[in-house]
VOLO-249406 format. One record per residue: residue in one letter; y, x, z of N, C-alpha, C in turn. Coordinates in steps of 0.02 Angstrom, whole numbers, padded with zeros to 5 digits, always signed. Atoms other than C-alpha are relative to their C-alpha. Layout:
{'A',{Y,X,Z},{Y,X,Z},{Y,X,Z}}
...
// end
This chain:
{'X',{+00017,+00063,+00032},{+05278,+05913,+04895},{+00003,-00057,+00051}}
{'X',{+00003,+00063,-00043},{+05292,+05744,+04963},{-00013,-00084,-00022}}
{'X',{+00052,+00041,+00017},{+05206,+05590,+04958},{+00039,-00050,-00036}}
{'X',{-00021,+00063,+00026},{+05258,+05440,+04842},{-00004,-00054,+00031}}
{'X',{-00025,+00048,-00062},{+05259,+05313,+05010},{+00056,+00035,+00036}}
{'X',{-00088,-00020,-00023},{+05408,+05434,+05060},{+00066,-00027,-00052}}
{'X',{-00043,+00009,+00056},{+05487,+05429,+04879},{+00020,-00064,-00020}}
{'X',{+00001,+00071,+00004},{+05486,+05233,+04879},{+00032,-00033,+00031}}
{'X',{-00049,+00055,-00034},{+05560,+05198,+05029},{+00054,-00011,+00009}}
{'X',{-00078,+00026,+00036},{+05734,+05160,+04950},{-00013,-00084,-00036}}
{'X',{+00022,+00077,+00049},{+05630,+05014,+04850},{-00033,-00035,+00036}}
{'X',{+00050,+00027,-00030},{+05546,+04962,+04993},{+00028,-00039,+00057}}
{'X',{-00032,+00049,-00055},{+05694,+04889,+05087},{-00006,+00080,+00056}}
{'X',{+00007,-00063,-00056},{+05683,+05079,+05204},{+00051,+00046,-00034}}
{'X',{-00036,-00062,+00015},{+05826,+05162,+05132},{+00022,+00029,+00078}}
{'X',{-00023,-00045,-00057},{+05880,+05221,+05329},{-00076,+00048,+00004}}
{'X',{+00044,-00013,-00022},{+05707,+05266,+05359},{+00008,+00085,-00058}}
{'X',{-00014,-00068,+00032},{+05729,+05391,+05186},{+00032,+00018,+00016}}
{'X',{-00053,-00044,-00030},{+05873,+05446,+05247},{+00010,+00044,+00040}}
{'X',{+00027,-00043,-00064},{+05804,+05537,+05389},{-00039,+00043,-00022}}
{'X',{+00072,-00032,+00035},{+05659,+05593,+05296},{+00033,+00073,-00003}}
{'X',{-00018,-00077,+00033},{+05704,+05805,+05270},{-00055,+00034,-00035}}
{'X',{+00034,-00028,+00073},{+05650,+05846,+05096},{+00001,+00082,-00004}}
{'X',{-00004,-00068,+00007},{+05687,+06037,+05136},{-00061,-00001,+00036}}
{'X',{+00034,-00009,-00040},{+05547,+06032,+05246},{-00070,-00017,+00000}}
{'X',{+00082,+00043,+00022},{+05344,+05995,+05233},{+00010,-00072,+00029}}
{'X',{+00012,+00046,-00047},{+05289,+05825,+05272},{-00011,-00013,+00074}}
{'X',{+00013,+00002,-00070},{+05254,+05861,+05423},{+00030,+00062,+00041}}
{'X',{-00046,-00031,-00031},{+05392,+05969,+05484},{+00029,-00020,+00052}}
{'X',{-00019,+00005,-00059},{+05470,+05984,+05642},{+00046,-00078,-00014}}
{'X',{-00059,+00085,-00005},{+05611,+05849,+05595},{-00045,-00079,-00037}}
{'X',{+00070,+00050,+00005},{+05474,+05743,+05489},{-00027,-00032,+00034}}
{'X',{+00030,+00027,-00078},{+05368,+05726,+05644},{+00015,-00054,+00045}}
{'X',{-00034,+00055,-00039},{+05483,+05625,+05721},{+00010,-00075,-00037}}
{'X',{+00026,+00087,+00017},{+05470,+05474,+05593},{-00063,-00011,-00010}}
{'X',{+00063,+00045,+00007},{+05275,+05461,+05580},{+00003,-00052,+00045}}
{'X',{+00009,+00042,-00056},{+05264,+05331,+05716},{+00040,-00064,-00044}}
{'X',{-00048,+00067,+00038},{+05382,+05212,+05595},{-00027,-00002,-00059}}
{'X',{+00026,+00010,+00071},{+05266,+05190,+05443},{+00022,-00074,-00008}}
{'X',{-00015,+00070,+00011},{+05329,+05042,+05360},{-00081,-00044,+00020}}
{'X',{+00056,+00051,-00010},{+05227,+04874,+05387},{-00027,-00008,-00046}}
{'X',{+00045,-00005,+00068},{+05165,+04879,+05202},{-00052,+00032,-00009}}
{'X',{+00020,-00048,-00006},{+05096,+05017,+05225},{-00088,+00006,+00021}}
{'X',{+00053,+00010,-00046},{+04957,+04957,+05349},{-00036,-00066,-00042}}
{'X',{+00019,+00071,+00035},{+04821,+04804,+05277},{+00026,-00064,+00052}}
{'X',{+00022,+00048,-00023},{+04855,+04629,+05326},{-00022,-00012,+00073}}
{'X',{+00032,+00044,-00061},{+04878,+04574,+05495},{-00019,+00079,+00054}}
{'X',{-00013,-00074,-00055},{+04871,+04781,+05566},{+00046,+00024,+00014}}
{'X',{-00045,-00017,-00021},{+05020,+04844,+05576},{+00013,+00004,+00077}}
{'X',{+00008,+00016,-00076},{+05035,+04891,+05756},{+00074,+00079,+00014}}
{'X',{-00040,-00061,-00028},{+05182,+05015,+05851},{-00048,+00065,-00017}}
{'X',{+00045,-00064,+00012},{+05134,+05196,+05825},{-00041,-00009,-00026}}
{'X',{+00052,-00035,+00071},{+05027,+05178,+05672},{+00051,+00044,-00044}}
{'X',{-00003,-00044,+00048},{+05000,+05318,+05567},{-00020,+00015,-00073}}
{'X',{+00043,+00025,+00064},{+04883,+05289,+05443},{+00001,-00071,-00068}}
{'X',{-00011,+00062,+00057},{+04896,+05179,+05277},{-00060,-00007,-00015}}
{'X',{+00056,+00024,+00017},{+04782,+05088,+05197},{+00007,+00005,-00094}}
{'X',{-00020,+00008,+00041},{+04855,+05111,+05040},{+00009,+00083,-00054}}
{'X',{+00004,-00059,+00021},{+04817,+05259,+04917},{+00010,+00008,-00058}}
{'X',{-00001,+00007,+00059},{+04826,+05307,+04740},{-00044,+00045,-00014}}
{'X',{+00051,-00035,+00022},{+04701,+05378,+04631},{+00033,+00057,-00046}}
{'X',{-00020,-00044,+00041},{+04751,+05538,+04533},{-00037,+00036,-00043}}
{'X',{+00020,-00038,+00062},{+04703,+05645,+04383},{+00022,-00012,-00065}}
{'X',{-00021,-00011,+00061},{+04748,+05696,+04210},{-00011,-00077,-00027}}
{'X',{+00024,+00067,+00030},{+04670,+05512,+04156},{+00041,-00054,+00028}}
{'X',{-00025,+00070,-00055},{+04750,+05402,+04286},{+00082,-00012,-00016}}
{'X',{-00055,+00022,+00020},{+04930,+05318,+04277},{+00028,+00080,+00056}}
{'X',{-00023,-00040,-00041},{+04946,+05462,+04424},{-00014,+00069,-00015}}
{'X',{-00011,-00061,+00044},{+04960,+05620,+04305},{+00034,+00044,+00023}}
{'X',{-00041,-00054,-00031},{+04990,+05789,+04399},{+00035,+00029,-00053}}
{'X',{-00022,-00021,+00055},{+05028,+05840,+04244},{+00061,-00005,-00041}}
{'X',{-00066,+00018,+00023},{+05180,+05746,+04178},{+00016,-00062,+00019}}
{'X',{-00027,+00053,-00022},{+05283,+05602,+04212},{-00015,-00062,-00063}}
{'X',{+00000,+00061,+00032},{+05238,+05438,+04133},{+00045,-00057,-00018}}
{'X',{-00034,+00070,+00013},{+05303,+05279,+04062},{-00045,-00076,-00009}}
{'X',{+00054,+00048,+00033},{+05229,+05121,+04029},{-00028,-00012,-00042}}
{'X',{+00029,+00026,+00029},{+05204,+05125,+03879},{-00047,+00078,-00016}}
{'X',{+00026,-00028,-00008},{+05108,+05276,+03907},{-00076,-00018,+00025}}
{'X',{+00060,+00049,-00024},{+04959,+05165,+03983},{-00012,-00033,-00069}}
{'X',{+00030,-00001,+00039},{+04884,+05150,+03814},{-00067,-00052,+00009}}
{'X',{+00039,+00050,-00037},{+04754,+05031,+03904},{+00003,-00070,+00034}}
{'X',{-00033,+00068,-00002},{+04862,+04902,+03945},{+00017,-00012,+00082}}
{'X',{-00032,-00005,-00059},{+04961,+04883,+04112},{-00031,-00038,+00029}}
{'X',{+00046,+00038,-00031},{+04840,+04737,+04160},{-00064,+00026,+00018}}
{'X',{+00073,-00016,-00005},{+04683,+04835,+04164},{+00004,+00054,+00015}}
{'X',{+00002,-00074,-00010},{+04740,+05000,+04220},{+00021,+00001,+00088}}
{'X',{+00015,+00001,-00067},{+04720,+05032,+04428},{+00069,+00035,+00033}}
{'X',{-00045,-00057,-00036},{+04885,+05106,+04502},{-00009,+00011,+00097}}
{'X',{+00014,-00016,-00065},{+04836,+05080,+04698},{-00051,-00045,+00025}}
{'X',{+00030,+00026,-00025},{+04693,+05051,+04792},{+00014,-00009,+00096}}
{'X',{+00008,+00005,-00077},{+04640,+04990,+04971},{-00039,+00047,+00044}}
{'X',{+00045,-00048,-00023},{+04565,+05108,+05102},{-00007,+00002,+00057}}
{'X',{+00026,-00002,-00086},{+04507,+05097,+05272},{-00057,+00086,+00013}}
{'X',{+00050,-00030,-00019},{+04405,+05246,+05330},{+00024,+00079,-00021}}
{'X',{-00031,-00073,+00017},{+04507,+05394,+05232},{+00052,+00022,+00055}}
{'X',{-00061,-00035,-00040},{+04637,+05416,+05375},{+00055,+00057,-00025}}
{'X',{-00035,-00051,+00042},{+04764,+05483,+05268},{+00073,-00034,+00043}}
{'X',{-00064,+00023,-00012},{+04940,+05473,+05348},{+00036,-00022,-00066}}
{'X',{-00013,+00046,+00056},{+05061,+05375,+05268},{+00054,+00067,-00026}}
{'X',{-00050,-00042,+00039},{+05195,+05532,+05238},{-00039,+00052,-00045}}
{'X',{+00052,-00061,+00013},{+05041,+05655,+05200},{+00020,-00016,-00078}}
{'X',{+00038,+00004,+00083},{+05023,+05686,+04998},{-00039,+00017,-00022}}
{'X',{+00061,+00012,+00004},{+04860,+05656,+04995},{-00010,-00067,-00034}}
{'X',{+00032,+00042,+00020},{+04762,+05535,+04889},{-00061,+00007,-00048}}
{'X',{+00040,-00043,+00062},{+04615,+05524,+04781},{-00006,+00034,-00058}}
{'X',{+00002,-00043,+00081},{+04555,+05627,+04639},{-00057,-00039,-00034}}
{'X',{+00024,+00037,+00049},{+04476,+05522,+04499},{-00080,+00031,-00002}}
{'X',{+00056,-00040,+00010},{+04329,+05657,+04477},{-00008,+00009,+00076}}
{'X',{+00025,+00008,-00073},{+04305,+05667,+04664},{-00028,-00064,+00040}}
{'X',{+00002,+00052,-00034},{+04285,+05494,+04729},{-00047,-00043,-00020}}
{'X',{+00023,+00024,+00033},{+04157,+05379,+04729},{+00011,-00053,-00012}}
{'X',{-00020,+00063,+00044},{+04143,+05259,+04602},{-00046,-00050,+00043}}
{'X',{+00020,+00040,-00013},{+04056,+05128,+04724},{+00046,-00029,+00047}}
{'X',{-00060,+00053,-00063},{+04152,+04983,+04832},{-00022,-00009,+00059}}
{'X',{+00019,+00013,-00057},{+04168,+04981,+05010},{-00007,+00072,+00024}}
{'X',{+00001,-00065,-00030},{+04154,+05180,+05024},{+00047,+00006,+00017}}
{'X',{-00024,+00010,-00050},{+04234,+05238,+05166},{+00065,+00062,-00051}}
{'X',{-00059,-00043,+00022},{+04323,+05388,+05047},{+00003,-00013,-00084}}
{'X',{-00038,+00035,+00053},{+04356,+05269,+04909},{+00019,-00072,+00031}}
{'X',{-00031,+00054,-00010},{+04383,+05100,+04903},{-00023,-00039,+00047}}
{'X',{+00046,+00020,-00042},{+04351,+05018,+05042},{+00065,-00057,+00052}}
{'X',{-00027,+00059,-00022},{+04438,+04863,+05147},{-00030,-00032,+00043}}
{'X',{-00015,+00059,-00051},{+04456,+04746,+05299},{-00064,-00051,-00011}}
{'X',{+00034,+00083,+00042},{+04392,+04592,+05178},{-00052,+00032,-00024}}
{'X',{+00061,+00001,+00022},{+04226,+04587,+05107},{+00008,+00041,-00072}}
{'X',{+00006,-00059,+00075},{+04280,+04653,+04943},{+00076,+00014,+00006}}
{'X',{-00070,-00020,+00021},{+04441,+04773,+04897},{+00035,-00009,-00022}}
{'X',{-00034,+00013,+00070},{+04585,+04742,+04807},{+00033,+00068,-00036}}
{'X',{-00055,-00069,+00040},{+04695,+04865,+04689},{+00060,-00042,-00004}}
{'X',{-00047,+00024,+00023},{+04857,+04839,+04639},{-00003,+00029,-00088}}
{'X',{+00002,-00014,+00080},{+04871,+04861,+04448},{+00069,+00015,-00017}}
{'X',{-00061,-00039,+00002},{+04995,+04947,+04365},{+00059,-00068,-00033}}
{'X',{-00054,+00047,+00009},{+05063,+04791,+04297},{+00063,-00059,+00042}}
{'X',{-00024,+00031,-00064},{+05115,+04729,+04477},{-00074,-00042,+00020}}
{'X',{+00045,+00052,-00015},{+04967,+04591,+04480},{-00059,+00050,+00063}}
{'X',{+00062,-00035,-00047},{+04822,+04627,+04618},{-00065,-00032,-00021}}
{'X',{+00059,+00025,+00035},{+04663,+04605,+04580},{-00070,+00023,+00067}}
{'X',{+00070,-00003,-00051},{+04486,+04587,+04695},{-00043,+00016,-00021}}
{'X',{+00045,-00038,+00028},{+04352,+04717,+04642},{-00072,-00027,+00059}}
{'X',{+00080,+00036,-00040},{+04165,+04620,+04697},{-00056,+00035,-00059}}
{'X',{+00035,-00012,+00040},{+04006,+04648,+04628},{+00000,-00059,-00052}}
{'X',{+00056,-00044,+00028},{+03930,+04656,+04479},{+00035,+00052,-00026}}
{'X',{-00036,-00053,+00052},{+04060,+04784,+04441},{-00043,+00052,+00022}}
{'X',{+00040,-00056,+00010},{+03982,+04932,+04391},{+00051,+00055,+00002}}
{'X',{-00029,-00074,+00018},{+04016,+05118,+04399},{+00053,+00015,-00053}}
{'X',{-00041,-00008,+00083},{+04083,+05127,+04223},{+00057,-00033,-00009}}
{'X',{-00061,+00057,+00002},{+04189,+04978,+04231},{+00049,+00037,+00042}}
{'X',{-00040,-00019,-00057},{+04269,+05034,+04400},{+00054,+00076,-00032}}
{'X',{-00019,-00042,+00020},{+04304,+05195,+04316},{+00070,-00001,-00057}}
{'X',{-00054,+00037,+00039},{+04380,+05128,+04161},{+00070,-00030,+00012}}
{'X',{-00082,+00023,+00003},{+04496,+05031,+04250},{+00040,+00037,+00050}}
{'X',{-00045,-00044,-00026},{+04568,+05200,+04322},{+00050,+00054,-00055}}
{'X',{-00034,-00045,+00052},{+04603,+05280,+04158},{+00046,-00038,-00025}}
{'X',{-00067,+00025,+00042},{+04769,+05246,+04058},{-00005,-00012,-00078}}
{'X',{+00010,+00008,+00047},{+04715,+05265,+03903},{-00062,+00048,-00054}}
{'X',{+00046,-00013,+00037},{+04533,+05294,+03852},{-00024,-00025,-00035}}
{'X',{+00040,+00029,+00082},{+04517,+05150,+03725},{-00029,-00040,+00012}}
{'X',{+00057,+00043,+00000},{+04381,+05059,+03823},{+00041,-00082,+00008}}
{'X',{-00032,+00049,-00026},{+04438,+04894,+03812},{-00035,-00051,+00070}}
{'X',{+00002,+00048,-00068},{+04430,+04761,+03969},{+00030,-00029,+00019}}
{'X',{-00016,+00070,+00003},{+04440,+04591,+04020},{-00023,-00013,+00059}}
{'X',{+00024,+00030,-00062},{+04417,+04492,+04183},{-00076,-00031,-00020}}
{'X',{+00066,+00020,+00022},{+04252,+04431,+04080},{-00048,+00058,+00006}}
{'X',{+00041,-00034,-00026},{+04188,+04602,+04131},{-00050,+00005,+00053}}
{'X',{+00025,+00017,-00112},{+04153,+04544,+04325},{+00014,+00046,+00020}}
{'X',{-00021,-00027,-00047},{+04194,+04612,+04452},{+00077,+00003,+00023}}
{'X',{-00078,-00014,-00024},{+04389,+04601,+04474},{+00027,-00061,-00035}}
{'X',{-00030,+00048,+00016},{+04480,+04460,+04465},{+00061,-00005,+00035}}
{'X',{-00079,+00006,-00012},{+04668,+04403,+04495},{-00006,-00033,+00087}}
{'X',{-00001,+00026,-00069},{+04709,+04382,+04675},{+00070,-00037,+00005}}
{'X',{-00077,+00059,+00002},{+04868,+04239,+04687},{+00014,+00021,+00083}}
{'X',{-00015,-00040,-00077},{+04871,+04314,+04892},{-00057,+00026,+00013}}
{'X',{+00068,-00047,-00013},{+04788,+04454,+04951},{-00021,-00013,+00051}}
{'X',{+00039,+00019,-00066},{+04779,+04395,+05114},{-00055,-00048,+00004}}
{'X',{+00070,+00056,+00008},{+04664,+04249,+05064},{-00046,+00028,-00007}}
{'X',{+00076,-00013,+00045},{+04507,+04345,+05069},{-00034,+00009,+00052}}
{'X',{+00070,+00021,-00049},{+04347,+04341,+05170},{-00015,+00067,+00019}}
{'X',{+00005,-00047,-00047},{+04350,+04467,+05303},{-00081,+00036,+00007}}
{'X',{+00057,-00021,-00010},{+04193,+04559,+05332},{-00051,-00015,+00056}}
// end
């Protein structure tokens, strides 16, 4: 298996970088090995990116509920919840997950509070996601447990609105108030 920050980087402006990549082989196989040290600059938050990083900041949440379904392959209009309110990637400081690894969270594993070090957690004072509709969005308090949750599933019905609190539209992610 291999991670969906490998499978991307054709769309990410890194088609040489895939090109090297050897899909016969684990992530972290002998020939593998030799591109960790070149994680794209996306990869890293805002202003880190440094030679020889390994680590992203950048994860996705998974389970049967989430747009990230081990289960089967999705579509959009499969997000039954609406592409604005449904979570496809969060921020993460503190999980040290390489960026080729295929590793990320599990929906029923992780906690639902902001700023944890093996959930959501960020640089800036509060996190952002990316949403599955492209838009990013800044998760602050008063979001609650439930909410946060909600806006990981694809299609459980609950509806939600930026009048919930806690997440609102970010116009640049870099504009945000460091910790």
């Amino acid at each position: 298996m291999h991670s969906w920050r490998v499978l991307i980087l054709p769309y990410i402006e890194q088609d040489e970088l895939y090109k090297q990549y050897d899909f016969d082989e684990p992530w972290n196989g002998p020939k593998n090995r030799l591109l960790a040290d070149r994680m794209p600059k996306m990869y890293a938050l805002h202003g880190e990116h440094r030679p020889g990083l390994t680590t992203t900041n950048y994860v996705a949440v998974t389970g049967p509920e989430t747009v990230w379904s081990p289960d089967q392959p999705l579509r959009f209009e499969d997000v039954m919840d609406g592409t604005g309110s449904t979570i496809l990637v969060v921020e993460n400081r503190g999980a040290n997950i390489h960026w080729m690894e295929p590793r990320d969270f599990v929906l029923d594993e992780m906690p639902m509070e902001l700023n944890h070090p093996q959930g959501l957690n960020s640089k800036y004072k509060s996190p952002a996601v990316a949403m599955t509709d492209g838009s990013i969005r800044q998760l602050r308090p008063p979001l609650t447990p439930e909410t946060l949750r909600a806006l990981f599933t694809r299609n459980d019905g609950e509806p939600l609105s930026d009048e919930d609190g806690g997440w609102k539209l970010l116009p640049d992610g870099r504009l945000r108030e460091l910790r």
